[in-house]
C-alpha positions in Angstrom: -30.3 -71.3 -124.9 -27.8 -72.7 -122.7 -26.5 -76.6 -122.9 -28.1 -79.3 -121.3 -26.3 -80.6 -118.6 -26.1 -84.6 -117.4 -26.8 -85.7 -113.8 -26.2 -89.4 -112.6 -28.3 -91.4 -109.9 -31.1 -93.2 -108.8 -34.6 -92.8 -109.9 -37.4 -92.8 -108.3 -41.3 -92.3 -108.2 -42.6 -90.8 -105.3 -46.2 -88.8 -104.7 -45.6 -85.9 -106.8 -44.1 -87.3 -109.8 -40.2 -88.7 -109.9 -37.1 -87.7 -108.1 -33.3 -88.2 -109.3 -31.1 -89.3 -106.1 -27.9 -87.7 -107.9 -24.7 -89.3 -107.0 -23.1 -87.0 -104.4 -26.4 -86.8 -102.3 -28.6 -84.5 -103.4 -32.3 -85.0 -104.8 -33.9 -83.4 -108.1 -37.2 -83.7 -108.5 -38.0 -83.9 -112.2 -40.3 -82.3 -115.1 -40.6 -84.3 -117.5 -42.9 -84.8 -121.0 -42.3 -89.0 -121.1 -43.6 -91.1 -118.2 -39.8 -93.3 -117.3 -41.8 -96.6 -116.4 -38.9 -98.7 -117.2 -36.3 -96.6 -115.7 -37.8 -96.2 -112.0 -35.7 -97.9 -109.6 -32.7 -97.9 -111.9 -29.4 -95.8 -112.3 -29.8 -93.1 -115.0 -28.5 -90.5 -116.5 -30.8 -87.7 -116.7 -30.2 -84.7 -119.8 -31.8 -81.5 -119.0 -31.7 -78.0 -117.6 -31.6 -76.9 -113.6 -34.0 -74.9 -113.3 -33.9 -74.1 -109.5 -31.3 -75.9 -106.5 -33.8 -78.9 -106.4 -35.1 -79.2 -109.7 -34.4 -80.3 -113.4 -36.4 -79.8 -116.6 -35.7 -83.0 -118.4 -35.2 -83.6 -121.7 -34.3 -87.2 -121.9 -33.7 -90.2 -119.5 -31.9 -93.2 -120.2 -30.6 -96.0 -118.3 -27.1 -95.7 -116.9 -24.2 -98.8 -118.6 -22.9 -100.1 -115.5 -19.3 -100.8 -116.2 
C-alpha cells in the first residue's frame, strides 16, 4: 500500500458530498467515512490517497494552523 499523501485548501460542501479547493487551483472531490461538519468552510489539510486526477480517498481531515 502506498503512503498517504497531504493536500491543503479550502473545504467545501456542495450537492454531491464535499470538495477540497487545493491551494494551486485545482478541486478534489472527496470520499470520505466521517461527515467534516466543523471543518466546511475552513482551511484543511486533508490525508488520503488520489485515486483519480479529481478525486481523493480520505483518511483524515483536520483543520489547517494558520501561522
Amino acid at each position: 500500500m502506498t503512503q498517504a499523501n497531504e493536500y491543503t485548501g479550502l473545504l467545501v460542501r456542495d450537492a454531491g458530498g464535499f470538495v477540497l479547493k487545493a491551494d494551486g487551483g485545482m478541486r478534489y472531490r472527496l470520499t470520505m467515512l466521517r461527515t467534516p461538519i466543523d471543518e466546511v468552510e475552513k482551511r484543511v489539510i486533508v490525508t488520503g490517497h488520489l485515486t483519480s486526477d479529481d478525486q481523493i480517498e480520505a483518511d483524515g481531515v483536520r483543520l489547517c494552523k494558520e501561522t
